[in-house]
ChimeraX commands (.cxc) that place a marker at each C-alpha (Angstrom):
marker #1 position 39.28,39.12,208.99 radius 0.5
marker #1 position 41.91,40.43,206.51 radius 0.5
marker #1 position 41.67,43.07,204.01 radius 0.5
marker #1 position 43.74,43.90,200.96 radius 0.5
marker #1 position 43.46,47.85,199.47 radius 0.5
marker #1 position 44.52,47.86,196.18 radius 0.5
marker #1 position 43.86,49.64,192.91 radius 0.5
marker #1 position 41.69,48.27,189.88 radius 0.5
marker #1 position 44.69,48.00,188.26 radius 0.5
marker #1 position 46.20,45.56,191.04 radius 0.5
marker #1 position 43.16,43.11,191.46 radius 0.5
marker #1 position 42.43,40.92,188.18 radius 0.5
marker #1 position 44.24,37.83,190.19 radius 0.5
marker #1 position 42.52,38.60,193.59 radius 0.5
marker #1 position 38.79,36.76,194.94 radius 0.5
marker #1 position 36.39,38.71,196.83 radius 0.5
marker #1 position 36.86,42.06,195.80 radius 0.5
marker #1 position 34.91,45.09,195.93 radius 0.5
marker #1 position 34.62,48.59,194.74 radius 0.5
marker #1 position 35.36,51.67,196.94 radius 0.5
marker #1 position 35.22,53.89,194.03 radius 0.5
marker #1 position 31.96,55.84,192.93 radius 0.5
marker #1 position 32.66,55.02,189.23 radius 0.5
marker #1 position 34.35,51.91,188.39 radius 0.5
marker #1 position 37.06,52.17,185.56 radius 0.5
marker #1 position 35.62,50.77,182.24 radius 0.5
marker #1 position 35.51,47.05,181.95 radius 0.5
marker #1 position 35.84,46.43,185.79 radius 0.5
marker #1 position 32.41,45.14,187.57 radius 0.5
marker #1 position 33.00,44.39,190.95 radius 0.5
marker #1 position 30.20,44.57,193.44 radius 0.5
marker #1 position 30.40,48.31,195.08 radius 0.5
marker #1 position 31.28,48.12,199.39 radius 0.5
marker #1 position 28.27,51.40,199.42 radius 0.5
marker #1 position 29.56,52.37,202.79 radius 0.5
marker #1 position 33.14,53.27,200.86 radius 0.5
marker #1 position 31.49,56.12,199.27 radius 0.5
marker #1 position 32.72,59.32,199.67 radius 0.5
marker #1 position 29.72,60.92,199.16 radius 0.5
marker #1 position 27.69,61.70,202.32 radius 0.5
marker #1 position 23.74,61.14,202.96 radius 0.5
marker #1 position 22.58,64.14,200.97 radius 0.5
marker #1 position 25.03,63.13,197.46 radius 0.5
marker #1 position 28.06,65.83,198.92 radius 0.5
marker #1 position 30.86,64.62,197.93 radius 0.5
marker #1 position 33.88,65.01,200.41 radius 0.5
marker #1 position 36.78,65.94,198.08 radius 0.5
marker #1 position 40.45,66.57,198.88 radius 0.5
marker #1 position 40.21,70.47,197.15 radius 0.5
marker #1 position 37.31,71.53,199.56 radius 0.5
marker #1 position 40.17,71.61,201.77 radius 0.5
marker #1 position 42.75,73.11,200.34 radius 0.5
marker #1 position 42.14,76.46,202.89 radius 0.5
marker #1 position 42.88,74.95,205.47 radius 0.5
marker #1 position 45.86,75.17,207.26 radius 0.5
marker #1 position 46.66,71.34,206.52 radius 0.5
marker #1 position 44.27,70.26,203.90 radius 0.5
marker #1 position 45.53,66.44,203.88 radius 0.5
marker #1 position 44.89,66.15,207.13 radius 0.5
marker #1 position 41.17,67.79,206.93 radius 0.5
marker #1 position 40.42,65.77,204.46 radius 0.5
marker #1 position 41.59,62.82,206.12 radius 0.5
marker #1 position 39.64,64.15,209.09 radius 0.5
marker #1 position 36.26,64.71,206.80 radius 0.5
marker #1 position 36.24,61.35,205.76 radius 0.5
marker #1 position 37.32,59.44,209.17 radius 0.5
marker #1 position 34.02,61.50,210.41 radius 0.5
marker #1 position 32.18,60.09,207.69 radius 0.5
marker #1 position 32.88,56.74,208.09 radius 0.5
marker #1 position 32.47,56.37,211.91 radius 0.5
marker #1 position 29.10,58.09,210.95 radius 0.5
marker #1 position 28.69,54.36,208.71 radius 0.5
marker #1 position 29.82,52.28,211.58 radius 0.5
marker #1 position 27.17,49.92,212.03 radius 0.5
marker #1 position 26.55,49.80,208.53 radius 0.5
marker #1 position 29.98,49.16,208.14 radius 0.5
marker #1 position 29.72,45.91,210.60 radius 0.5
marker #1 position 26.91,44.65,208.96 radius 0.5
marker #1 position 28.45,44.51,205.62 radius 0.5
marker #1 position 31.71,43.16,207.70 radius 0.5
marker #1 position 29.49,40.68,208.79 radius 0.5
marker #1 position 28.03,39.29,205.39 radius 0.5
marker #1 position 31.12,39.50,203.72 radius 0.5
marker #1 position 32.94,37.27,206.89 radius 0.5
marker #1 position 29.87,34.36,205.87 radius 0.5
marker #1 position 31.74,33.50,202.75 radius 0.5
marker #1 position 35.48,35.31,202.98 radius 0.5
marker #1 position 37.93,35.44,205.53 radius 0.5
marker #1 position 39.61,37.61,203.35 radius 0.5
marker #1 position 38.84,40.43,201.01 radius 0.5
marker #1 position 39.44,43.73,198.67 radius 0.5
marker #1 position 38.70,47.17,198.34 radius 0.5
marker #1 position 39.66,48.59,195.57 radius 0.5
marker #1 position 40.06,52.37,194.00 radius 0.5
marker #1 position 41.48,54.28,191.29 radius 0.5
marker #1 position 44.50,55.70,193.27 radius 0.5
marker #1 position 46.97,57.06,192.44 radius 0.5
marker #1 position 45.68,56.97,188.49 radius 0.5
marker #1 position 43.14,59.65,188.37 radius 0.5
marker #1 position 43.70,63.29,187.60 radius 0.5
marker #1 position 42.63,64.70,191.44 radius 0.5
marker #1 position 45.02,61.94,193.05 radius 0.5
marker #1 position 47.92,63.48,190.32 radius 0.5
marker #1 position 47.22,66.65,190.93 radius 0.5
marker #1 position 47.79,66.22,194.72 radius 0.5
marker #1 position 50.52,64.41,194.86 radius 0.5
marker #1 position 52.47,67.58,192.29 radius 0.5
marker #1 position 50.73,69.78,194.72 radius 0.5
marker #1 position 52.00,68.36,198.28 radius 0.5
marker #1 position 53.98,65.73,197.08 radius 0.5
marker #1 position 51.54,63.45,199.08 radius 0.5
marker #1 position 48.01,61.82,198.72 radius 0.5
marker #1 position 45.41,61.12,200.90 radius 0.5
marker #1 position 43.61,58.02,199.19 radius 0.5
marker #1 position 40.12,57.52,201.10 radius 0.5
marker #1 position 40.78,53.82,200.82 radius 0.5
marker #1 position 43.71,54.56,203.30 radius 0.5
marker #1 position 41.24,56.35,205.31 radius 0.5
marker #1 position 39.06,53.21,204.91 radius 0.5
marker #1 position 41.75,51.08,206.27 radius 0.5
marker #1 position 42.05,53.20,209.62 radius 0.5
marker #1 position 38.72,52.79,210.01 radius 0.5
marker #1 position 38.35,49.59,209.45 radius 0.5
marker #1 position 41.48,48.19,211.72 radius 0.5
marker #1 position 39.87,50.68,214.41 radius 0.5
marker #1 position 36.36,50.39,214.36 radius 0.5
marker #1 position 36.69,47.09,213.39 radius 0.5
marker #1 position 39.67,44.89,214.34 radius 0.5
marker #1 position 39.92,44.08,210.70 radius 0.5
marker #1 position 43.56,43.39,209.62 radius 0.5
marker #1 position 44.15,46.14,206.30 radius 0.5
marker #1 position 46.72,45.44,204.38 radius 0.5
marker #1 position 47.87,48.09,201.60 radius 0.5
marker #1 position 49.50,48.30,198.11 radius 0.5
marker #1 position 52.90,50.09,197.54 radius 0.5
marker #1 position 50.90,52.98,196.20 radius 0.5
marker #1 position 48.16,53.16,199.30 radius 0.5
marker #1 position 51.50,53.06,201.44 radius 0.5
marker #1 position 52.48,56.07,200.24 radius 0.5
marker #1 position 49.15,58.14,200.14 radius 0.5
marker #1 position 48.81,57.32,204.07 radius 0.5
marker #1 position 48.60,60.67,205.66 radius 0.5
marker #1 position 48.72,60.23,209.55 radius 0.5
marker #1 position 48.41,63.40,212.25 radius 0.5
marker link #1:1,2 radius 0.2
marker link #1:2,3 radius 0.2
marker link #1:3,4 radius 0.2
marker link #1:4,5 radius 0.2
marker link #1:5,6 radius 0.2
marker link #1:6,7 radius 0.2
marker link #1:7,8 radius 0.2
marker link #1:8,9 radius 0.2
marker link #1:9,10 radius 0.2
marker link #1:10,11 radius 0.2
marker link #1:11,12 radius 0.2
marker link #1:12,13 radius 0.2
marker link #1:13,14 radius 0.2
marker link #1:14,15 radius 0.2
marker link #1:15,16 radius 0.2
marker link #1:16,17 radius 0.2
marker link #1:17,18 radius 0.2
marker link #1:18,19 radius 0.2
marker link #1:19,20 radius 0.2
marker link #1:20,21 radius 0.2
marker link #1:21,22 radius 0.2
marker link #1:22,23 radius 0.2
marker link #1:23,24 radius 0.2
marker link #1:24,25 radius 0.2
marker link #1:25,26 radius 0.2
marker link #1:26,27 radius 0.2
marker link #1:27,28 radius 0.2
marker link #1:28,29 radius 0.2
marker link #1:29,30 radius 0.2
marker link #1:30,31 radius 0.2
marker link #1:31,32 radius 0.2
marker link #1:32,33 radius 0.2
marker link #1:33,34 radius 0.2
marker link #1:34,35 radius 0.2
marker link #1:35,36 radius 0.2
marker link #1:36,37 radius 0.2
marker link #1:37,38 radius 0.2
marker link #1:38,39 radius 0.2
marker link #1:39,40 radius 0.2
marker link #1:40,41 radius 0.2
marker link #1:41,42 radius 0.2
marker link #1:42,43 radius 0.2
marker link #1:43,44 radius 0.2
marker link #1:44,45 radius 0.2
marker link #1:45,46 radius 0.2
marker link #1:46,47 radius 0.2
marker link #1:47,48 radius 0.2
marker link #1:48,49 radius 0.2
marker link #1:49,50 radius 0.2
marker link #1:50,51 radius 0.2
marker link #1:51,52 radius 0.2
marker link #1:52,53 radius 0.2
marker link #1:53,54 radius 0.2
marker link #1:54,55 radius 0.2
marker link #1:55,56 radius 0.2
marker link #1:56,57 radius 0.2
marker link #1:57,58 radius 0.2
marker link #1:58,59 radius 0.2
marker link #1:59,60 radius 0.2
marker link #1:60,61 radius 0.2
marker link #1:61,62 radius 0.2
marker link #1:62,63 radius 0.2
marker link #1:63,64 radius 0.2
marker link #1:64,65 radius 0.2
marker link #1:65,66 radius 0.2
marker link #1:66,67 radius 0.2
marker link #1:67,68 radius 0.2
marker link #1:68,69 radius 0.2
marker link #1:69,70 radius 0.2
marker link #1:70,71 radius 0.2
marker link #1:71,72 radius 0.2
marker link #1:72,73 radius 0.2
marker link #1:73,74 radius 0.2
marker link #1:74,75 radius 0.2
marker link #1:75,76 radius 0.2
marker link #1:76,77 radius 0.2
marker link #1:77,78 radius 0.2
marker link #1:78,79 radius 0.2
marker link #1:79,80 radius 0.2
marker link #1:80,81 radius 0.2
marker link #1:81,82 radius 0.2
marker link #1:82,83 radius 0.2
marker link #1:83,84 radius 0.2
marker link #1:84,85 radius 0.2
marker link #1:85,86 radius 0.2
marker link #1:86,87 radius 0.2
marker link #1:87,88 radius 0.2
marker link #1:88,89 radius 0.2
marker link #1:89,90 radius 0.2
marker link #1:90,91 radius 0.2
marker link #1:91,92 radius 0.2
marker link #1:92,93 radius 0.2
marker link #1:93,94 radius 0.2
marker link #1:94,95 radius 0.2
marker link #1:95,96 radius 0.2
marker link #1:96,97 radius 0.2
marker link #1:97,98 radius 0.2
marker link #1:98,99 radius 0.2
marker link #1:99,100 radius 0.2
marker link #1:100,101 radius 0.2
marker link #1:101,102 radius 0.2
marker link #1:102,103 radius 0.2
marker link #1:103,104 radius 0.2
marker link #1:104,105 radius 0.2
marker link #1:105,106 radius 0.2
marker link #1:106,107 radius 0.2
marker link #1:107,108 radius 0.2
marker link #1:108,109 radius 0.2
marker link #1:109,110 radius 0.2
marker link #1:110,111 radius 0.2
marker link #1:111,112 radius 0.2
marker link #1:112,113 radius 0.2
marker link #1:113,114 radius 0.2
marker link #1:114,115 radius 0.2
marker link #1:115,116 radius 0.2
marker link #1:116,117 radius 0.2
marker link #1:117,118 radius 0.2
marker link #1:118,119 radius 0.2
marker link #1:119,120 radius 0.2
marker link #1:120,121 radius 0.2
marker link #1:121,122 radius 0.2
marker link #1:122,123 radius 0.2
marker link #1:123,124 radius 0.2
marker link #1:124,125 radius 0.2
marker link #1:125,126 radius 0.2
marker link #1:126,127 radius 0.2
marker link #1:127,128 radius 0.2
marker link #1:128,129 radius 0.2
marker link #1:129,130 radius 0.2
marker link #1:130,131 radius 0.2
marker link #1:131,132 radius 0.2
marker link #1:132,133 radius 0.2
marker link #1:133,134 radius 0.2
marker link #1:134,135 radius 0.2
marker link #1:135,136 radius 0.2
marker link #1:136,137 radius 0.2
marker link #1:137,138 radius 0.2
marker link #1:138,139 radius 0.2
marker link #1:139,140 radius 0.2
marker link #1:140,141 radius 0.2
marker link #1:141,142 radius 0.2
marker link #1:142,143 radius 0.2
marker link #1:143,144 radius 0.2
view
């Protein structure tokens, strides 16, 4: 199984795409990958500026949200395993690097941690699923 991360703005030529946003931009309607949230059970949402006391925020973020999605991992494999019935192929997609948060990191530290990257880790890992990412994902990879 392959998958594709892109940005909203990247996928109006692609098939079987999905939405790891929380809000979709206006006009898209892609079905939403609900395990891709990056809120947690209760509605927290795991943001990169909870962070930014640590000692190297990117990566606790990065860290928050790798713990959040092994938390997902069967639900994660189920979904894999629906999606697999009719694709062989597919994409997530977010608003990286577009919206104000991802801007304001990237003036901040010069670097972004995009939870889709985050996604991909977990899903090559967890999963065996072959990720593929945009130019802008590549760059808003943050790795230990």
């Amino acid at each position: 199984m392959r998958c594709l991360i892109t940005s909203f703005r990247c996928s109006h030529n692609l098939e079987a795409v999905w939405s790891a946003a929380v809000y979709q931009p206006k006009g898209y309607h892609y079905p939403k990958a609900e395990w891709a949230d990056i809120r947690d059970e209760n509605g927290k949402w795991t943001r990169p500026r909870d962070f930014i006391g640590e000692e190297d925020p990117l990566l606790a973020y990065r860290q928050a949200l790798l713990n959040l999605y092994a938390s997902r991992t069967n639900v994660v494999a189920q979904w894999l395993a629906q999606v697999s019935t009719f694709w062989g192929e597919f994409a997530l997609c977010c608003w990286c690097p577009y919206d104000r948060a991802a801007q304001r990191q990237l003036q901040e530290h010069g670097s972004f941690v995009c939870h889709t990257a985050v996604i991909g880790e977990h899903l090559e890992q967890h999963h065996g699923v072959q990720v593929f990412y945009d130019n802008d994902r590549r760059l808003m990879k943050v790795l230990p």
